[in-house]
C-alpha positions in Angstrom: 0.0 0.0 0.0 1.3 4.1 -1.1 -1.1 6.1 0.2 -1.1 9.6 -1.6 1.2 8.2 -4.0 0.5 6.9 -7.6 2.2 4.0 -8.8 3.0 3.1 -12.5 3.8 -0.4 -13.5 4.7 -0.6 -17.0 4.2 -4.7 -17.6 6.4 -4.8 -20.8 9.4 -4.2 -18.6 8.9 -4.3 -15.6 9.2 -0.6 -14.7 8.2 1.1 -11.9 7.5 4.7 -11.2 6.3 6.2 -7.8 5.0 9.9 -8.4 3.3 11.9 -5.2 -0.5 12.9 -5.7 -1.1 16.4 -4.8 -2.8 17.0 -1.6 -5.2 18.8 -3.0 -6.4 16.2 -5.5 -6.6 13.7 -2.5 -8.9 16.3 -0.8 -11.0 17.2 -3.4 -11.8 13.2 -4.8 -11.9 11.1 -1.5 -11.6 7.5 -2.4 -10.7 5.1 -4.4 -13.6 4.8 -7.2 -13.3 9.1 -7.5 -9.8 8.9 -7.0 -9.3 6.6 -9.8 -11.5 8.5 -12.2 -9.5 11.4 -11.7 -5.9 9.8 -12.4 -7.2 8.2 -15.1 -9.0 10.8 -17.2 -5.3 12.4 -18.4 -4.7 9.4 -20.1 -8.3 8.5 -22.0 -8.9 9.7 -25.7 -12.1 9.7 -27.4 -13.1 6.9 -28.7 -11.6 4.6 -27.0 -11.5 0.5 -26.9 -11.6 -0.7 -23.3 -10.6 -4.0 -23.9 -7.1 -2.5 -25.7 -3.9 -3.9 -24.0 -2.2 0.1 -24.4 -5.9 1.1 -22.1 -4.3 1.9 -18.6 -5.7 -0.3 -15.4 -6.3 1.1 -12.5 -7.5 -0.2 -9.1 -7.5 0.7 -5.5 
């Protein structure tokens, strides 16, 4: 568990990166469904396949 941290796995290689989330975004989206939502928006384009292996997963 990182709490107030956002963790990146690529899966291809294996790398890891760690970046903090901004206390502010923790404030404003409390939890892990809103919280997710909100980290993963940056990183949707219109339209989009959700069964692509390039989609990002996120979960809580």
């Amino acid at each position: 568990m990182h709490p107030g941290v956002l963790v990146k796995v690529d899966l291809e290689n294996g790398k890891i990166d760690r970046t903090p989330i901004l206390g502010e975004v923790l404030r404003n989206y409390l939890g892990g469904r809103g919280l997710n939502m909100r980290l993963l928006f940056p990183f949707l384009s219109r339209p989009a396949d959700p069964f692509d292996p390039a989609r990002p997963r996120f979960d809580s």
